[in-house]
C-alpha angles and dihedrals in degrees: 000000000000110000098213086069101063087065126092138239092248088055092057091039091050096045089046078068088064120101105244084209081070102040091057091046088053086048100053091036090059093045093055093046141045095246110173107267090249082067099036089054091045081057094054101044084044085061087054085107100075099058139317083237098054080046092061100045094050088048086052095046094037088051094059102049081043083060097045088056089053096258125117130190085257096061088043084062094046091053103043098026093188090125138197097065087249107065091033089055091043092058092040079063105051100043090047081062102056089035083063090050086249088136102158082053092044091048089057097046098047085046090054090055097055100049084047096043090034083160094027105139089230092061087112095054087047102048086042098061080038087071091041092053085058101039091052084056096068128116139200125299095259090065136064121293103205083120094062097043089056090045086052090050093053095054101042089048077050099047083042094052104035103021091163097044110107086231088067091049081052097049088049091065085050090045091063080043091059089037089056092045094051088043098059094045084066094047090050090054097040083055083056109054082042096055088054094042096248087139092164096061089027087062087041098060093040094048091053087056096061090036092050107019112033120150107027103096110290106088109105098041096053089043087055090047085042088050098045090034090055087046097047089049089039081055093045078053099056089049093055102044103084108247116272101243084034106140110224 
């Protein structure tokens, strides 16, 4: 049977989004290399988009240098069970982009695959590099943090919807990593507002911080800024009341 057929029209549909600049770097790239066969073969299904007919000719020809090596298509199924092809392709895919640190083009394409797998048993694995491909987004703390926030939202919808998957026990540990970033974010505005006496805004970013972000590290240094911020208004308070024996 002709493999091309097994696949459905959203797959196409889906790889026909792929840059074929890309496709033809990962190709040359796998046949340069000794990838492991799941890659090889998410290579091949990302390159769907220039035609089914270039698809079957690369399968033929791939099969036989896999088999060269002493691997075989049914190895390659032993070893990465997402069957059908499909789904085991659209993952490979996925997961070739992140592996090549194109993580806004990873995050799409893990986000395809779940509105199109809503009940897929991988969904954890998937939420779960939906939220990487975020997190190793982020920036430093003088930046925005939008990244983070998003990476936080993906673990904890993962934690919510698969509480006993391993992948949730490791987003819990991401989710006090995003906490942190955002975290510091705060604490770097509320310094600066402090450097510049500012001491209102300064104790507005550092109480948001024990109010949104407690227990991830952060603790003792906001409660001493807390502490020194509430003396110093408390001292811009005293200057401004008229002394008490003051004569009008």
């Amino acid at each position: 049977m002709d493999q091309t057929q097994t696949l459905p029209s959203q797959f196409w549909a889906s790889m026909r989004r792929i840059s074929r600049e890309k496709a033809a770097r990962r190709v040359a790239m796998a046949a340069k290399s000794s990838w492991e066969p799941s890659v090889i073969l998410a290579v091949l299904v990302s390159c769907a988009a220039a035609s089914a007919w270039w698809w079957q000719q690369r399968v033929a020809r791939t099969a036989g240098e896999i088999s060269v090596k002493g691997e075989s298509w049914h190895r390659v199924k032993e070893e990465y069970p997402l069957s059908p092809l499909t789904i085991m392709a659209e993952i490979g895919i996925a997961d070739s982009f992140f592996s090549g640190k194109e993580y806004p083009e990873a995050g799409l394409a893990y986000g395809e695959f779940l509105s199109l797998h809503p009940t897929n048993e991988n969904l954890p694995y998937v939420m779960y590099q939906i939220g990487m491909s975020y997190y190793n987004q982020m920036t430093t703390v003088d930046r925005d943090q939008a990244e983070a926030f998003k990476a936080l939202k993906e673990f904890e919808r993962l934690i919510a919807r698969f509480p006993g998957s391993k992948f949730a026990v490791m987003a819990e540990k991401m989710v006090r990593d995003c906490k942190k970033a955002m975290g510091e974010k705060e604490f770097y505005v509320g310094e600066f507002y402090f450097k510049i006496k500012e001491y209102r805004a300064a104790l507005r970013r550092f109480e948001k911080i024990t109010r949104d972000y407690a227990n991830v590290g952060l603790d003792d240094k906001v409660n001493r800024f807390i502490g020194e911020t509430k003396r110093r208004i408390a001292e811009q308070e005293a200057k401004k009341r008229p002394a008490k024996n003051q004569k009008p």
